[in-house]
C-alpha positions, 0 to 999 in steps of 0.5 A, a space after each residue: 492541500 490541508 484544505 480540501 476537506 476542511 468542512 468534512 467531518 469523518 469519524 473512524 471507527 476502523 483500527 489496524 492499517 487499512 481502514 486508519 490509512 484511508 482516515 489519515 488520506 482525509 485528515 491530511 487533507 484537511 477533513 476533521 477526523 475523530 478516531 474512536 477507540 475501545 476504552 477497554 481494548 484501544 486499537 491494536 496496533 497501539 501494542 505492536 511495538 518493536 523490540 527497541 520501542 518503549 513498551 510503556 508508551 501508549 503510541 508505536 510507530 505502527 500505529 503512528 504511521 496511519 493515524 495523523 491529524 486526528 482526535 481521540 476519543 475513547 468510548 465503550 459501545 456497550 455502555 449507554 452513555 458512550 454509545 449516545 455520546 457516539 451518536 452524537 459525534 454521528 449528528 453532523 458527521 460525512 462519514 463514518 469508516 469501520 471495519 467490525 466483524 459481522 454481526 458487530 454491528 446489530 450489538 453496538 446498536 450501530 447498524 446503517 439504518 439507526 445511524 441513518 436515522 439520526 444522520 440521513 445524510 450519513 456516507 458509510 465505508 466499510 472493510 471486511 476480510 473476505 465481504 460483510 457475508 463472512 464472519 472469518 478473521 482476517 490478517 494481511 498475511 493470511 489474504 496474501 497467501 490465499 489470493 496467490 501473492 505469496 505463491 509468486 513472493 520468492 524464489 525457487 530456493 526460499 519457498 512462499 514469502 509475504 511482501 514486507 509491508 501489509 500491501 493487501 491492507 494498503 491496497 484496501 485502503 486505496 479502493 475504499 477511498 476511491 469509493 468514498 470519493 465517488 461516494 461523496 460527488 454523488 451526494 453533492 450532485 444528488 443528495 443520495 448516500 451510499 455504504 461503500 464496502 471493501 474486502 480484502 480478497 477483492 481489493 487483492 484479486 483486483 490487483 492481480 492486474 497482468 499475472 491474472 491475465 497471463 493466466 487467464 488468458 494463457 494458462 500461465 500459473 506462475 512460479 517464484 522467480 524472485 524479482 525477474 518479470 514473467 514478461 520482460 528480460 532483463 528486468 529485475 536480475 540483481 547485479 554486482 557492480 565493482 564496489 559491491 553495490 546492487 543494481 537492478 534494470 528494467 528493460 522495457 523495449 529493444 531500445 533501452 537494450 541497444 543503448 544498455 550494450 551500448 554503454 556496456 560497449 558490447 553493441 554486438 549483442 543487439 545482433 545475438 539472435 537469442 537477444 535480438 527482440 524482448 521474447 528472445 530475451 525472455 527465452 535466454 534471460 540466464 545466459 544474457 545475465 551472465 554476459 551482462 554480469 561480466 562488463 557490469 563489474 567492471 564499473 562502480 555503480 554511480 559511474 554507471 548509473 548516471 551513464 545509464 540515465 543520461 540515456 533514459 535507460 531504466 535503472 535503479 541501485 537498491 537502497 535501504 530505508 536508511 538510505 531512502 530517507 537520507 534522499 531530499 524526494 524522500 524527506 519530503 513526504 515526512 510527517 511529524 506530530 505529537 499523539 499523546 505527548 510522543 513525537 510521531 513520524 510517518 510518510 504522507 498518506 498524499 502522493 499526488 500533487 494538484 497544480 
């Protein structure tokens, strides 16, 4: 697919992970991407180097996992001479992603209508913290605590957590290239150009998805109860298998319950009326762990896990990233390029497949 957008060019005046992410979808693609960065003050994230990373290297690992395939050009805005050669770089260019804080762009001079005046055909994404009105800083931490993501993160003991990747970034990401997407079939079916705005808070209410409709439609405020679903038991109790390993279920209907007690060899289970249907489940899902627990250790976890999806039964033992990546699926998706003479690594911005 490294050449679906091959005539589109893209310039990314974004820094962090959600605007970088969404360039990095087009470059992988194929589309020419130019990422241009403060010469006084580069992207941020070039900086934000574990404690093992060379502190002298201009590029850490997490700048390098949403920036591929693209040029690098440093520019200072408030001087004249980078700001034309800006503009210059915008003459022929799709689309141009920024994610500036308000009033940013009236200083730069590069406001919509005067980059539309030198490129009327110009597509415009834009990611704010909490919408283009509000000049308030924003972190992925600081929008996973106000828009209710930490408050369900966690368990009764630990207290709120945040997810550990900037999930609220990523999800941004994925709603401003939605609507570049949409953006750019409208203009190849009407010529008309549009700015697509994102925020933060509402790509993360958006996504809120069935714990905003519990509560909105029945009050349902929900606490930390770690990884167990609101809805469904079980789905999400940890369980310890004979060789120490951890394994996870997800339930989802009373037929993946009676093939589970059936391998487990405790079929009577399915005529316990506190296991019968999913809510009786839910109700009792302390006491089913604790029955379960019981016959699950008694096996070693390949043994069982390859028992369980010979029966479709939806399982899955926990791994680490050292043992994601030690998996063929996950090799797969491995990318590699040299940016400013390091050898970078990071996993396709491309999930899906066209055939």
């Amino acid at each position: 697919m490294s050449s679906l957008f091959q005539d589109l060019k893209i310039i990314d005046l974004s820094t962090v992970l959600a605007g970088p992410s969404v360039t990095t979808f087009f470059a992988e693609l194929g589309a020419k991407v130019i990422k241009v960065e403060n010469k006084r003050v580069p992207d941020v994230t070039r900086s934000w180097k574990l404690s093992n990373e060379d502190q002298d290297n201009p590029v850490s690992a997490y700048f390098s996992s949403v920036n591929y395939r693209k040029e690098y050009v440093q520019l200072d805005l408030k001087v004249e001479s980078d700001h034309q050669k800006l503009l210059e770089l915008i003459k022929d260019a799709d689309v141009l992603v920024a994610n500036f804080k308000k009033g940013d762009e009236e200083k730069l001079g590069i406001t919509d209508h005067q980059l539309r005046s030198i490129n009327p055909k110009l597509i415009i994404g834009k990611i704010s913290g909490f919408g283009l009105e509000s000049d308030r800083v924003a972190y992925d931490l600081i929008l996973q605590a106000e828009t209710g993501f930490m408050s369900m993160n966690g368990t009764p003991e630990s207290g709120p957590v945040k997810m550990p990747v900037a999930l609220i970034d990523v999800l941004a990401g994925h709603q401003l290239k939605e609507g570049l997407l949409v953006a750019l079939m409208e203009r190849s079916k009407s010529n008309s150009v549009r700015t697509v705005s994102v925020s933060l808070y509402d790509a993360a209410v958006c996504s809120l998805i069935n714990q905003a409709s519990n509560y909105l439609m029945a009050g349902h405020v929900p606490k930390r109860i770690g990884s167990l679903h609101p809805n469904i038991a079980p789905y999400g109790e940890i369980f310890i298998t004979q060789d120490n390993a951890s394994l996870t279920l997800a339930i989802g209907s009373d037929v993946h319950f009676q093939k589970l007690c059936g391998i487990l060899k405790i079929g009577n289970l399915t005529e316990d009326e506190r296991f019968k249907s999913n809510p009786d489940r839910v109700k009792n899902r302390t006491v089913l762990f604790d029955v379960l627990q019981l016959e699950i250790q008694k096996w070693d976890a390949p043994e069982l896990l390859e028992e369980l999806l010979e029966q479709h039964v939806p399982a899955g033992i926990i791994k680490d990233l050292r043992e994601v990546f030690q998996e063929t699926m996950a090799k797969r998706l491995i990318r590699e390029e040299e940016i400013d003479g390091k050898e970078t690594i990071r996993v396709s911005s491309v999930a899906f497949k066209l055939s």
